[in-house]
C-alpha positions, 0 to 999 in steps of 0.5 A: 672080708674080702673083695671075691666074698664081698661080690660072692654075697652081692650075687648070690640072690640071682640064682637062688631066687631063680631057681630051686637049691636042687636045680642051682646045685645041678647047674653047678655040678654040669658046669663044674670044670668051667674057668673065667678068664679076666685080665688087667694089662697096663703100660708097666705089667699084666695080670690074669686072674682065673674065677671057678663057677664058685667066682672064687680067685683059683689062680693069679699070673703076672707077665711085662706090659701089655699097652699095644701103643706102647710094646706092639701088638705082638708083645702085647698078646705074647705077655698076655698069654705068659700072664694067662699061662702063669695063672693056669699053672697056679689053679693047675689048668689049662687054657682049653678050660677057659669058656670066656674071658675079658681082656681089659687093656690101656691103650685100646681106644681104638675100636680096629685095634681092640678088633684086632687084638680080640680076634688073635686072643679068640684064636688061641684061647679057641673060644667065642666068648671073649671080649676085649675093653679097656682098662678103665672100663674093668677098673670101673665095673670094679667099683661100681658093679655096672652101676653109675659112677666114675673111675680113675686109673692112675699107674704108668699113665692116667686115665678117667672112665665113666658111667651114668644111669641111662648107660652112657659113657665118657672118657678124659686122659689116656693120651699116652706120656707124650700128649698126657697122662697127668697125675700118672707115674710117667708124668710125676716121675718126669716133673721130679726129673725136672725138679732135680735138674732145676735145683742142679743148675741153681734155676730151683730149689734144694730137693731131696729128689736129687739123692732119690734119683741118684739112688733109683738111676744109680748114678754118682752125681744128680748130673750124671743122671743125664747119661741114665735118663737117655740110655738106649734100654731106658723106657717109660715104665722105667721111668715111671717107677721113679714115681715111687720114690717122689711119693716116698721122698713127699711123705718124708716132707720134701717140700718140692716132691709134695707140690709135683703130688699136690698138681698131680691130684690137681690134674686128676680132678679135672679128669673127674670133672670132664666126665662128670660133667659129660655124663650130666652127674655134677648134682647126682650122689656118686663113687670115685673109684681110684686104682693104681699105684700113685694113690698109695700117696694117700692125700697128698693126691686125694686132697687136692683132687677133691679140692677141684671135684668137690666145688663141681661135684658136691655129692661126689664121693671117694670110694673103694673097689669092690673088685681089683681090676684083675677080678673084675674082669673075670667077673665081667666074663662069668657074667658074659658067658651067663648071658650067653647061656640064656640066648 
């Protein structure tokens, strides 16, 4: 069953509970040509996801990285609307069919940033209902459906959300690659640079990272990976992707890589515990959710992340998304023109 079914079922008792099947059909048919509009943009990628009335998936676009620390506020909307554009094409719409949309983006902390960025999208889209959060809070309505619980987002960086009854939030990580992002692509494929040139220099142990690097950077020597590393056109998502292949080369059972993945789970935990333990639910049953590539690595980063939660957070428990973040943007804005409806 997929996840837009799942969430189907789980919302269909609210209209037919409130209304006949003659007046949910109506409504239907009045708004038949409405489309919602969720976006998921990180340091690395965009994606936009189109939901029709049915919250069904009718169209999906992808475009470059969307973080305004990381590409500008400019490049930043410019991808979006690519991503947006890319998903209209796919369910042959056009952005004027958009009556809300939720924007869920890395590095809008800031409320003036977020501001900012809303009011350049609402003026384009021409719509009122438009709404701009950041990536862990999709990530998270994604896993919990607005319920408590807590999320960890773990691609290009790493970032951990949260949620308790009473509504509260808190926040661990996004400090970017320079002041964080623990247990993030940028940060894992750094540790595995450094464990190359250790083993290079005979300061550490033999790895097979060395012929990992030299394959992904494609240089001839692990030493040449100098001139590749500080190339001009060489950035953090580029940097980042060679976290791929530490994951690969530990689960080919390189001792080193392992251990880079073991501290990368590690890091991660103690994310998951300061939210946790902010939001006074060390002792309540609750879903860790985690999105992002690095937990393709499976538990040689869950292991070790819930060796540091489980001693903290007893009841805590790994849990699967119901919604990919993309998806649950859209819902978030089919719900959000739902309420507004009602006002």
């Amino acid at each position: 069953m997929s996840s837009v079914t799942r969430i189907e079922q789980i919302f269909d008792w609210k209209f037919s509970e409130k209304m006949p099947t003659s007046s949910v059909r109506k409504n239907r048919s009045r708004k038949s040509l409405n489309t919602y509009l969720g976006v998921d943009g990180g340091g690395t990628k965009t994606q936009a996801v189109l939901f029709d009335e049915e919250r069904k998936v009718i169209g999906e676009g992808f475009s470059g990285a969307s973080n305004p620390l990381r590409v500008g506020v400019e490049t930043a909307v410019t991808n979006i609307f690519q991503a947006t554009d890319a998903a209209c094409d796919a369910a042959n719409k056009s952005r004027g069919d958009v009556v809300a949309a939720t924007f869920g983006l890395a590095g809008v902390r800031r409320a003036d940033l977020r501001q900012r960025i809303r009011e350049r999208l609402a003026q384009n889209l021409k719509i009122k209902t438009v709404e701009v959060v950041t990536d862990a809070e999709i990530a998270l309505f994604g896993t919990t459906l607005g319920k408590a619980g807590v999320v960890v987002i773990a691609g290009t960086g790493s970032i951990c959300y949260g949620c308790n009854e009473a509504g509260e939030t808190a926040i661990a990580g996004g400090w970017g690659p320079i002041a964080g992002d623990e247990g993030g692509g940028a940060s894992i494929a750094r540790r595995g640079l450094q464990a190359i040139a250790k083993s290079s220099d005979g300061r550490g142990e033999f790895t097979k990272l060395s012929d990992a690097g030299i394959s992904y950077f494609r240089t001839s020597t692990p030493e040449n990976l100098l001139i590749a590393i500080y190339a001009p056109q060489m950035d953090n998502a580029k940097i980042a992707g060679f976290a791929r292949l530490v994951v690969e080369t530990a689960q080919a059972g390189d001792k080193v890589a392992v251990e880079i993945l073991r501290e990368a789970g590690l890091e991660l935990g103690l994310a998951v515990n300061a939210v946790v333990g902010k939001l006074k639910l060390k002792n309540k049953k609750i879903p860790i959710g985690r999105v992002g590539s690095i937990f393709r690595a499976g538990e040689l980063i869950t292991d070790s992340l819930l060796k540091i939660v489980h001693p903290f957070a007893p009841k805590a428990y790994l849990a699967e998304p119901l919604l990919q973040p993309g998806s649950a943007a859209a819902q978030m804005a089919f719900e959000m023109y739902g309420k507004g409806e009602k006002r």
